[in-house]
mmCIF file as Biopython writes it, N, C-alpha, C and O atoms, coordinates in Angstrom:
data_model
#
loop_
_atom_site.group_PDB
_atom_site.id
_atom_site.type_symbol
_atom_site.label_atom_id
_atom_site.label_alt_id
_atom_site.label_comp_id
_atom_site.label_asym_id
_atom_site.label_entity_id
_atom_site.label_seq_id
_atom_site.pdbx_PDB_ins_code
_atom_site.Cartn_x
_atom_site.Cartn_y
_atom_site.Cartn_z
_atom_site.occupancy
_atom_site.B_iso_or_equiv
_atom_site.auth_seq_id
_atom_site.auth_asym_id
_atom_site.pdbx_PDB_model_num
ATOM 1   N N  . UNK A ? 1  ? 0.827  -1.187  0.000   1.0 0.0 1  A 1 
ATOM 2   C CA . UNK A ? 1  ? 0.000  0.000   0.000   1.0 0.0 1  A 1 
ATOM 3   C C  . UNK A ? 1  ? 0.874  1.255   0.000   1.0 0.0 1  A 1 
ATOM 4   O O  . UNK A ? 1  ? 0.699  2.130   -0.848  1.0 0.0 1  A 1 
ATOM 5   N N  . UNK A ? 2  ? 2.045  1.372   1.176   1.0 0.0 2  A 1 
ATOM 6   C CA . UNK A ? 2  ? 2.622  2.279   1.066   1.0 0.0 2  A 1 
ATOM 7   C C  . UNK A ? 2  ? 3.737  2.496   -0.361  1.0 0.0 2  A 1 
ATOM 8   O O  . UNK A ? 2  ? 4.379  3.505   -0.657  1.0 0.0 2  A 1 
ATOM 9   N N  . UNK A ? 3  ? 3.678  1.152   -1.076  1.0 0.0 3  A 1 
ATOM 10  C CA . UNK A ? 3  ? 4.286  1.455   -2.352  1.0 0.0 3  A 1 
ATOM 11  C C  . UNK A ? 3  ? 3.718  2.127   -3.172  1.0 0.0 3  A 1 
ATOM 12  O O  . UNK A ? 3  ? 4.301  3.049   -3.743  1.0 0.0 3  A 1 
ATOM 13  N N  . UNK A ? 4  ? 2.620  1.854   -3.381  1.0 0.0 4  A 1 
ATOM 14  C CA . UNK A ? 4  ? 1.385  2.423   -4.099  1.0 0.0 4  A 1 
ATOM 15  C C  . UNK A ? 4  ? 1.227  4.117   -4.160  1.0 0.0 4  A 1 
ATOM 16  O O  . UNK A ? 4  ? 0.977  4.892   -5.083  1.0 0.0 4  A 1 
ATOM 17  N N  . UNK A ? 5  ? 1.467  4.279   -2.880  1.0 0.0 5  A 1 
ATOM 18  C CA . UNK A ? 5  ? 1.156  5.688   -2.477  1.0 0.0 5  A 1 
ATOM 19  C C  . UNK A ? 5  ? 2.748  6.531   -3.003  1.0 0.0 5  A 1 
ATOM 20  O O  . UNK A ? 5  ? 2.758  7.734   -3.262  1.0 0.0 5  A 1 
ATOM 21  N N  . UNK A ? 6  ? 3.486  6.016   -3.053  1.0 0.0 6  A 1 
ATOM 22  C CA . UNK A ? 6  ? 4.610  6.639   -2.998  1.0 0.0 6  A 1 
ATOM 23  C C  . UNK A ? 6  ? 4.638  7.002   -4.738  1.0 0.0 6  A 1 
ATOM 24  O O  . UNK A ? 6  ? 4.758  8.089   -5.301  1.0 0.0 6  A 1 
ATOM 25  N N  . UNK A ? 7  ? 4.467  5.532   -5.333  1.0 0.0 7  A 1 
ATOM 26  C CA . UNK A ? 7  ? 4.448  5.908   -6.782  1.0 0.0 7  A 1 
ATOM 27  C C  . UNK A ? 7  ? 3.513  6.894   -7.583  1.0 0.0 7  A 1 
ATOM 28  O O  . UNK A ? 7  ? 3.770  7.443   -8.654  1.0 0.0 7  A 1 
ATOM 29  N N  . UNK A ? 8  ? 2.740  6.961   -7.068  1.0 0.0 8  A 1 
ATOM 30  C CA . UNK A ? 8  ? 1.430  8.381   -7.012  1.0 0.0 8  A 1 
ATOM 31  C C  . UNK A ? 8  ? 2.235  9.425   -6.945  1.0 0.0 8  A 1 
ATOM 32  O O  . UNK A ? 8  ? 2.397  10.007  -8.018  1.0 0.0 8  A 1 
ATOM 33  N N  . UNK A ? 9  ? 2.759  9.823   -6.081  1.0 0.0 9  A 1 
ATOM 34  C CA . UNK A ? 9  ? 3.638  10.702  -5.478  1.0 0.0 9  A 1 
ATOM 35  C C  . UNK A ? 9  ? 4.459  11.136  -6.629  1.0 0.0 9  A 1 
ATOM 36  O O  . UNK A ? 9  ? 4.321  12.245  -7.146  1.0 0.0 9  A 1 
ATOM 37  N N  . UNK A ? 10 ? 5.554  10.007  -7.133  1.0 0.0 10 A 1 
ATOM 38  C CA . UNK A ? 10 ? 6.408  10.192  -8.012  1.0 0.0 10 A 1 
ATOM 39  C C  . UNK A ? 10 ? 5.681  10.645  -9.266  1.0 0.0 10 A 1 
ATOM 40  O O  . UNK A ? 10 ? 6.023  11.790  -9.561  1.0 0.0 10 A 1 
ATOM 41  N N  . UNK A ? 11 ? 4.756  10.102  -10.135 1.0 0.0 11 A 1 
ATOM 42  C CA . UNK A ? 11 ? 4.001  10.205  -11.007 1.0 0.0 11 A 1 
ATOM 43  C C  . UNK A ? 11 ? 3.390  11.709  -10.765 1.0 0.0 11 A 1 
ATOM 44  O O  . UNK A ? 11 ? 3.089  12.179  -11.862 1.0 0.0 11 A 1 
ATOM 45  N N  . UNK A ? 12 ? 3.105  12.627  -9.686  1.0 0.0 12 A 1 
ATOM 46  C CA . UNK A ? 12 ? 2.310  13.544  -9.391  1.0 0.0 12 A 1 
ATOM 47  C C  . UNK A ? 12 ? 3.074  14.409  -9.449  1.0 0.0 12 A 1 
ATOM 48  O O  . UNK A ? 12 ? 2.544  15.446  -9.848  1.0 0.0 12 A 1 
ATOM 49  N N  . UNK A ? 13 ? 4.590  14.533  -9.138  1.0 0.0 13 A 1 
ATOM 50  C CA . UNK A ? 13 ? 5.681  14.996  -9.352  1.0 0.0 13 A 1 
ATOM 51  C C  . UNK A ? 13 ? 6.279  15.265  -10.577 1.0 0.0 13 A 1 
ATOM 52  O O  . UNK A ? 13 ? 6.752  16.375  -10.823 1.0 0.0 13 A 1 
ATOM 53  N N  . UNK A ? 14 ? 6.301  14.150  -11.528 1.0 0.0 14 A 1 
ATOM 54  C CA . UNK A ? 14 ? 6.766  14.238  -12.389 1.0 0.0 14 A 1 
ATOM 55  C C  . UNK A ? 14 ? 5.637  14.992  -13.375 1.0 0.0 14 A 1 
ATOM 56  O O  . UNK A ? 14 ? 6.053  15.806  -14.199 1.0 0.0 14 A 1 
ATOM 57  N N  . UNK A ? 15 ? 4.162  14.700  -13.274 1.0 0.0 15 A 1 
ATOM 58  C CA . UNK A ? 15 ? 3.147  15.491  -14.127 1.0 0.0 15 A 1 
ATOM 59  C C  . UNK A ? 15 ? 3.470  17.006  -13.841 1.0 0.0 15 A 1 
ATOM 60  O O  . UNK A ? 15 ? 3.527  17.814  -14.767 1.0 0.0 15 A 1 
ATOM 61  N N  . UNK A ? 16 ? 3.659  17.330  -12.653 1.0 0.0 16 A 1 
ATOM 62  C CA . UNK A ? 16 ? 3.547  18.736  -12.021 1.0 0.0 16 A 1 
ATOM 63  C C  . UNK A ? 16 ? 4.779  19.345  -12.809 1.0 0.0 16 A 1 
ATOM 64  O O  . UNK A ? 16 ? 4.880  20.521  -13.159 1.0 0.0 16 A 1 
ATOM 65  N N  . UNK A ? 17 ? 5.614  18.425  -13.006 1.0 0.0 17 A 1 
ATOM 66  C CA . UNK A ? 17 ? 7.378  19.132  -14.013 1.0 0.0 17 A 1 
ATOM 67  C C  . UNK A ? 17 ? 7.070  19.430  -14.998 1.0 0.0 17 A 1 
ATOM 68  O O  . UNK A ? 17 ? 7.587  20.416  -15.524 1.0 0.0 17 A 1 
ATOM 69  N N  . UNK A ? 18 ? 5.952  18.575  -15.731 1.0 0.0 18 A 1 
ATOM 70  C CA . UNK A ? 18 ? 5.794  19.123  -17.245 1.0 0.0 18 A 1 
ATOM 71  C C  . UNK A ? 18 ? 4.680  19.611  -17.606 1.0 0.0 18 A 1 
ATOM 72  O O  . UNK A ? 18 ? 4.341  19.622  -18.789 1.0 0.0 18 A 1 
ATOM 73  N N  . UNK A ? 19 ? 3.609  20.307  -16.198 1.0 0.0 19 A 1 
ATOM 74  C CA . UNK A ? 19 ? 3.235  20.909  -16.681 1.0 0.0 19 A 1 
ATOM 75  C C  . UNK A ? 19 ? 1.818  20.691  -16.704 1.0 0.0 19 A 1 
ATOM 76  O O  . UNK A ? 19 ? 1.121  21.638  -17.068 1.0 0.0 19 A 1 
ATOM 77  N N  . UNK A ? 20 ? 1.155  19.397  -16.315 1.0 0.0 20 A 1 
ATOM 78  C CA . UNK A ? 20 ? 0.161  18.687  -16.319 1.0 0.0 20 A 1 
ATOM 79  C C  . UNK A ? 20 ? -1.061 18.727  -15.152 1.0 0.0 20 A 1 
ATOM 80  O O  . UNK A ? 20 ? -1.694 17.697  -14.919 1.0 0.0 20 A 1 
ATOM 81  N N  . UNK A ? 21 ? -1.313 19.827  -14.523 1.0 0.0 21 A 1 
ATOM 82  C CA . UNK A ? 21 ? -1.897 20.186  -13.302 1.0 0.0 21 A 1 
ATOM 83  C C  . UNK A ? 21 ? -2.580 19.193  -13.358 1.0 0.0 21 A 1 
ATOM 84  O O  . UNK A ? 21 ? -2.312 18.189  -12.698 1.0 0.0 21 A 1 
ATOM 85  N N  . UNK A ? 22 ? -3.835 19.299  -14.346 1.0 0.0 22 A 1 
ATOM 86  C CA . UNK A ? 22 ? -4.681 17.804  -13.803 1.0 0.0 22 A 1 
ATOM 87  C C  . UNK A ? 22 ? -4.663 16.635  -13.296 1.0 0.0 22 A 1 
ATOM 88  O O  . UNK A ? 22 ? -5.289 16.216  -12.323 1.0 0.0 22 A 1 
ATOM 89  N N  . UNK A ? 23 ? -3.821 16.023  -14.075 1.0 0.0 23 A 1 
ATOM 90  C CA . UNK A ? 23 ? -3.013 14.921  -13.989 1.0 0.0 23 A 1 
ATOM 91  C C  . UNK A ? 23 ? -2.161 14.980  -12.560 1.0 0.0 23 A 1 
ATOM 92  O O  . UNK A ? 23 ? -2.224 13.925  -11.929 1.0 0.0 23 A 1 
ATOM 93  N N  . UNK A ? 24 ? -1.457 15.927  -12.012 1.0 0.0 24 A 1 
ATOM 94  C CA . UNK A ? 24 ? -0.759 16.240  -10.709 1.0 0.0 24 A 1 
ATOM 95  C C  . UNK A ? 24 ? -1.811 16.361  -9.848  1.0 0.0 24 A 1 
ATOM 96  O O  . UNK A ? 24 ? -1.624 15.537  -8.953  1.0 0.0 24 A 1 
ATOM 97  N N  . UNK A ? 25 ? -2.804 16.955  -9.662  1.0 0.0 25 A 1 
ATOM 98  C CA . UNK A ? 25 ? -3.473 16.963  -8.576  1.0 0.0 25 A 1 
ATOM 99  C C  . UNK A ? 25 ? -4.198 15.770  -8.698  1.0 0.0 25 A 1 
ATOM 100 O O  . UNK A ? 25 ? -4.358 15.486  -7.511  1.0 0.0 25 A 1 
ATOM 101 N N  . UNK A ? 26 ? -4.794 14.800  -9.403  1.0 0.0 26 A 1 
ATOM 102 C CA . UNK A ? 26 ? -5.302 13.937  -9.367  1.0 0.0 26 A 1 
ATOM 103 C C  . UNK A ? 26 ? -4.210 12.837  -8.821  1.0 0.0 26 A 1 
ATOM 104 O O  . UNK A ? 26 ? -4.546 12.433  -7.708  1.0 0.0 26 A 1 
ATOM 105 N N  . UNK A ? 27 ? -3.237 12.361  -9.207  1.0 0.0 27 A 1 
ATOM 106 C CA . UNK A ? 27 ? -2.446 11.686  -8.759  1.0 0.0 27 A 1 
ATOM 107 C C  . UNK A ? 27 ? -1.787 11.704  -7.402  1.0 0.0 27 A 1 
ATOM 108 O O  . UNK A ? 27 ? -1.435 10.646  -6.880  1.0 0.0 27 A 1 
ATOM 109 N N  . UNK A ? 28 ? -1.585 13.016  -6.739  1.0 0.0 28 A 1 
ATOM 110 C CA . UNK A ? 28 ? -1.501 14.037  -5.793  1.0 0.0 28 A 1 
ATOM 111 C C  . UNK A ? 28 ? -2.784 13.236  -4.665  1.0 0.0 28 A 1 
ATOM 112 O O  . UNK A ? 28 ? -2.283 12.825  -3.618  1.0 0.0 28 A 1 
ATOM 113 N N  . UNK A ? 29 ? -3.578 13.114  -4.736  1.0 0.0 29 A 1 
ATOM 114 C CA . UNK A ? 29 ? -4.795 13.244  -4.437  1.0 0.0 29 A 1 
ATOM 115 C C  . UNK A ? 29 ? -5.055 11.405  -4.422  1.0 0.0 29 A 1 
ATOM 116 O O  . UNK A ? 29 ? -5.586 11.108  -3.351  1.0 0.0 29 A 1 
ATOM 117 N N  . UNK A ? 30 ? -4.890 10.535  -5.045  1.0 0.0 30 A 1 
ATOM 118 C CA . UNK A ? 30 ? -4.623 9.219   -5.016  1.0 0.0 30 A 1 
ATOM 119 C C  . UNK A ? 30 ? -3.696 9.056   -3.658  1.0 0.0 30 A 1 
ATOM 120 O O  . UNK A ? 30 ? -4.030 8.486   -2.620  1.0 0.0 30 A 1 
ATOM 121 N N  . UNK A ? 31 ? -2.602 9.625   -3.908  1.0 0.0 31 A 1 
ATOM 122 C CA . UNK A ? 31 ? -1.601 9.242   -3.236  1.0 0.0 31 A 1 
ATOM 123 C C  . UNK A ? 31 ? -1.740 9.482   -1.887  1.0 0.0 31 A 1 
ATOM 124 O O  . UNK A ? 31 ? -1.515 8.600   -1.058  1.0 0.0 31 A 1 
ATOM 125 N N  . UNK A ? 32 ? -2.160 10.813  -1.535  1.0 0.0 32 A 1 
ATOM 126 C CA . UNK A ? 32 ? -2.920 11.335  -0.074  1.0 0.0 32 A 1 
ATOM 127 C C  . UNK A ? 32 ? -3.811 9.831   0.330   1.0 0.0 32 A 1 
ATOM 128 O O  . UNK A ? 32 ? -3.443 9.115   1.261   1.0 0.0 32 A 1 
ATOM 129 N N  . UNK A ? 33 ? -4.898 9.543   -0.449  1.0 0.0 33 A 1 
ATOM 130 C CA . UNK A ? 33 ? -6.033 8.289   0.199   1.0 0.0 33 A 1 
ATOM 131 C C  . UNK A ? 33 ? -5.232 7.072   0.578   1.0 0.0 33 A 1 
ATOM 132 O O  . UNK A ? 33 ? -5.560 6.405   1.560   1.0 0.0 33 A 1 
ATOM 133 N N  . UNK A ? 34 ? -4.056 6.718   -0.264  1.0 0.0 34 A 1 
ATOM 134 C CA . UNK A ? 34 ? -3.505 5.510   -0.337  1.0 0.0 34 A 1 
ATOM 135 C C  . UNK A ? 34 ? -3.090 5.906   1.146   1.0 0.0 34 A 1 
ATOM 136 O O  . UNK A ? 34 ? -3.613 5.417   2.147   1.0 0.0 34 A 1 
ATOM 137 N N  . UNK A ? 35 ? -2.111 6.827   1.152   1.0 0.0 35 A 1 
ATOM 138 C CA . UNK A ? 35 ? -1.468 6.682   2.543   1.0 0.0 35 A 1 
ATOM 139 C C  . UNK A ? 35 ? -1.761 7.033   3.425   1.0 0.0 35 A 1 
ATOM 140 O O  . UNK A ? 35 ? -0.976 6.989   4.373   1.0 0.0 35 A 1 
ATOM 141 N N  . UNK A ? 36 ? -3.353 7.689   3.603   1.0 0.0 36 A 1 
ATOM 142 C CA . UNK A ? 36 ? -3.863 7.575   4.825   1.0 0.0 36 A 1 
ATOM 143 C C  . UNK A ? 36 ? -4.338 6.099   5.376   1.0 0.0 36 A 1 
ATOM 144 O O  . UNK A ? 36 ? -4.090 5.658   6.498   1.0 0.0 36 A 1 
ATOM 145 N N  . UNK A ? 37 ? -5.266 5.263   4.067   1.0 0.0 37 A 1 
ATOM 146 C CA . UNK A ? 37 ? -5.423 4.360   4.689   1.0 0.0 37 A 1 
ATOM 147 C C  . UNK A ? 37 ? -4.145 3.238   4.919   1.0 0.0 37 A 1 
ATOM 148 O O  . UNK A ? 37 ? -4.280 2.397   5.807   1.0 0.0 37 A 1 
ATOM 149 N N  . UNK A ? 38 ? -2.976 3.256   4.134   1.0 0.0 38 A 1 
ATOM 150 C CA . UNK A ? 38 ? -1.759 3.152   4.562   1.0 0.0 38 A 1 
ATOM 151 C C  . UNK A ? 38 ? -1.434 2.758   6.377   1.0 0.0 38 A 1 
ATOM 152 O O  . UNK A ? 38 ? -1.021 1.784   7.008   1.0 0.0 38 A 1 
ATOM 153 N N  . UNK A ? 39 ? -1.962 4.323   6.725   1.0 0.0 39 A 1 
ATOM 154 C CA . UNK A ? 39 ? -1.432 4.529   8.075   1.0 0.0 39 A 1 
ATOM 155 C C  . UNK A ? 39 ? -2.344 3.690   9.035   1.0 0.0 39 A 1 
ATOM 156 O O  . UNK A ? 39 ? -2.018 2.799   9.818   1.0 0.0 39 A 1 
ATOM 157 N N  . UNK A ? 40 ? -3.860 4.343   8.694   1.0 0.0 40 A 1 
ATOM 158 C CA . UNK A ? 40 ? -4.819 3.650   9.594   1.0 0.0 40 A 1 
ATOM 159 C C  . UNK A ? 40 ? -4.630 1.771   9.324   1.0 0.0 40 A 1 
ATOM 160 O O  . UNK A ? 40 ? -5.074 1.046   10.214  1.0 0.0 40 A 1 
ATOM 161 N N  . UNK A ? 41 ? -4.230 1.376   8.575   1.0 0.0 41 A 1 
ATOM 162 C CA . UNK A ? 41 ? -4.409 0.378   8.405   1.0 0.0 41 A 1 
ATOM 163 C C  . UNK A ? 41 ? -2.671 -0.555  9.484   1.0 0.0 41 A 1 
ATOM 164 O O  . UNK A ? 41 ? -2.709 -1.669  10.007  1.0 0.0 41 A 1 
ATOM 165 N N  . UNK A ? 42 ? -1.985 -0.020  9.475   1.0 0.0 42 A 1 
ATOM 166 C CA . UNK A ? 42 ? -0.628 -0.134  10.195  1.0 0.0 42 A 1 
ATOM 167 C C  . UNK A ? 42 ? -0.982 0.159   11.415  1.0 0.0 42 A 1 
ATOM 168 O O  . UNK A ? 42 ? -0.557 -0.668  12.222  1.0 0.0 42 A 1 
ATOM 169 N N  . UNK A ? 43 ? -1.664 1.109   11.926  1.0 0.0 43 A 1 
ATOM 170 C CA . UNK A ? 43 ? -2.437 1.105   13.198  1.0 0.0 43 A 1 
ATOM 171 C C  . UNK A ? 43 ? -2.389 0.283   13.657  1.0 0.0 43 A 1 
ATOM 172 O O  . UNK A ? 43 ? -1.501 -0.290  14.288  1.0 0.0 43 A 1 
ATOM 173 N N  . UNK A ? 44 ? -4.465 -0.165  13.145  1.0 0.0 44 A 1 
ATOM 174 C CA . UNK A ? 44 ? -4.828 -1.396  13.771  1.0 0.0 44 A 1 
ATOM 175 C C  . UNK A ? 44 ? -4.247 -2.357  13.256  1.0 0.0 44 A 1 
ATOM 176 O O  . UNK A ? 44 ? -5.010 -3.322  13.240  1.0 0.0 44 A 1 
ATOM 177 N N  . UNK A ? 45 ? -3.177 -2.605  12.782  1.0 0.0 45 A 1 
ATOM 178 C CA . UNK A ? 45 ? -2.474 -4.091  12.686  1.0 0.0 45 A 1 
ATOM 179 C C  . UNK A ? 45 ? -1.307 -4.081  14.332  1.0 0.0 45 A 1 
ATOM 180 O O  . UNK A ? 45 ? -0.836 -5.049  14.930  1.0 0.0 45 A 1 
ATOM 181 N N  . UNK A ? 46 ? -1.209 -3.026  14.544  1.0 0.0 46 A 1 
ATOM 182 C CA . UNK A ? 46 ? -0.146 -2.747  15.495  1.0 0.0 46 A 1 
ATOM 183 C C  . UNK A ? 46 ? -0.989 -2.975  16.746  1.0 0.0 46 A 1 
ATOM 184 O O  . UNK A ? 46 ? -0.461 -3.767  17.527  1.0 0.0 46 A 1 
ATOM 185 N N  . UNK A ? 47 ? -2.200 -2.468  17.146  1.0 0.0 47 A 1 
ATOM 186 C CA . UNK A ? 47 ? -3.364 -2.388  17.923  1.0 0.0 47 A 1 
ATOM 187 C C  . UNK A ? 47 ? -3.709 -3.948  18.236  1.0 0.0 47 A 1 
ATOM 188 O O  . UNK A ? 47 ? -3.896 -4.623  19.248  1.0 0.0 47 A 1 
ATOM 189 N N  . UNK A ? 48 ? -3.697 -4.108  17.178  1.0 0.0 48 A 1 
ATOM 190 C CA . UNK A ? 48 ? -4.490 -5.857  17.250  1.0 0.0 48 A 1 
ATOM 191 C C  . UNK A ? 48 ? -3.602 -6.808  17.905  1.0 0.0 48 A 1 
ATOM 192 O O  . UNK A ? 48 ? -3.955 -7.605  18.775  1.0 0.0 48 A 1 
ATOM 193 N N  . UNK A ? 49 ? -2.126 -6.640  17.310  1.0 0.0 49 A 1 
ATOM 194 C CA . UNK A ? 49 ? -0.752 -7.411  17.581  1.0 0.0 49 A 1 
ATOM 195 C C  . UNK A ? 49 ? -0.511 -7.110  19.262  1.0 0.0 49 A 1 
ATOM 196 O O  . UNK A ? 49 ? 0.026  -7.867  20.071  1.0 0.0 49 A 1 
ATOM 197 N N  . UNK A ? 50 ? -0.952 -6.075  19.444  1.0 0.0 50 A 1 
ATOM 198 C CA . UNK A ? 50 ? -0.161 -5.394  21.005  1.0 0.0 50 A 1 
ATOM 199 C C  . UNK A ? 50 ? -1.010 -6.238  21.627  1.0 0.0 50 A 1 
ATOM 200 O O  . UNK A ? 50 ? -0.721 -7.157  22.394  1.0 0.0 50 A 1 
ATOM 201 N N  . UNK A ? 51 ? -2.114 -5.867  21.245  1.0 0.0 51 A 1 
ATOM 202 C CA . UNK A ? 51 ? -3.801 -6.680  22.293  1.0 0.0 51 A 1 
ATOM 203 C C  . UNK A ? 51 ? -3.550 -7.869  22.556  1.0 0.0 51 A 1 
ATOM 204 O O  . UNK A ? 51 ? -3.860 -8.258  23.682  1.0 0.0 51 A 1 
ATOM 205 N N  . UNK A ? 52 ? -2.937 -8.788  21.646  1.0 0.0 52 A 1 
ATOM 206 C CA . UNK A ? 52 ? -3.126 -10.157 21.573  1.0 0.0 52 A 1 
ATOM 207 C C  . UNK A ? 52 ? -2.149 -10.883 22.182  1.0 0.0 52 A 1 
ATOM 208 O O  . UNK A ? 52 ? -2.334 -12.083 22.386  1.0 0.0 52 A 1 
ATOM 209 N N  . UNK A ? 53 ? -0.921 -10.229 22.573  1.0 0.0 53 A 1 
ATOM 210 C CA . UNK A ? 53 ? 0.225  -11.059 23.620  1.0 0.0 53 A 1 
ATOM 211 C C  . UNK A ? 53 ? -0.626 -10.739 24.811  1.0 0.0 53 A 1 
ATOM 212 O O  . UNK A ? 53 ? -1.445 -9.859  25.078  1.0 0.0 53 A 1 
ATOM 213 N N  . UNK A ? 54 ? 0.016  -12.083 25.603  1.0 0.0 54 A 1 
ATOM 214 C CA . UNK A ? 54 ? -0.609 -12.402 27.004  1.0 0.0 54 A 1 
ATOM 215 C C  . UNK A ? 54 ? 0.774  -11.412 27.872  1.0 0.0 54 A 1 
ATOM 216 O O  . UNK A ? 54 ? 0.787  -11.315 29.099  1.0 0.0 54 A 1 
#
């Protein structure tokens, strides 16, 4: 997931160099969702893992 998000990133970057606003904020904007749920999702995996040792 967090690969995902990163390559958005790069791609959103590279549109924004040549010029491509649409294309940059849309990709821009992918990449933001990916790595929020990214995070929330690393959370509760961390949440769940902590809970579950005795």
């Amino acid at each position: 997931m967090l690969h995902y998000a990163v390559v958005f990133f790069i791609i959103a970057l590279v549109a924004a160099l040549f010029g491509f606003g649409g294309i940059a904020a849309g990709a821009a904007g992918i990449a933001k969702i990916l790595f929020v749920v990214f995070v929330v999702m690393a959370l509760i995996s961390f949440l769940l893992s902590f809970a579950r040792k005795p």
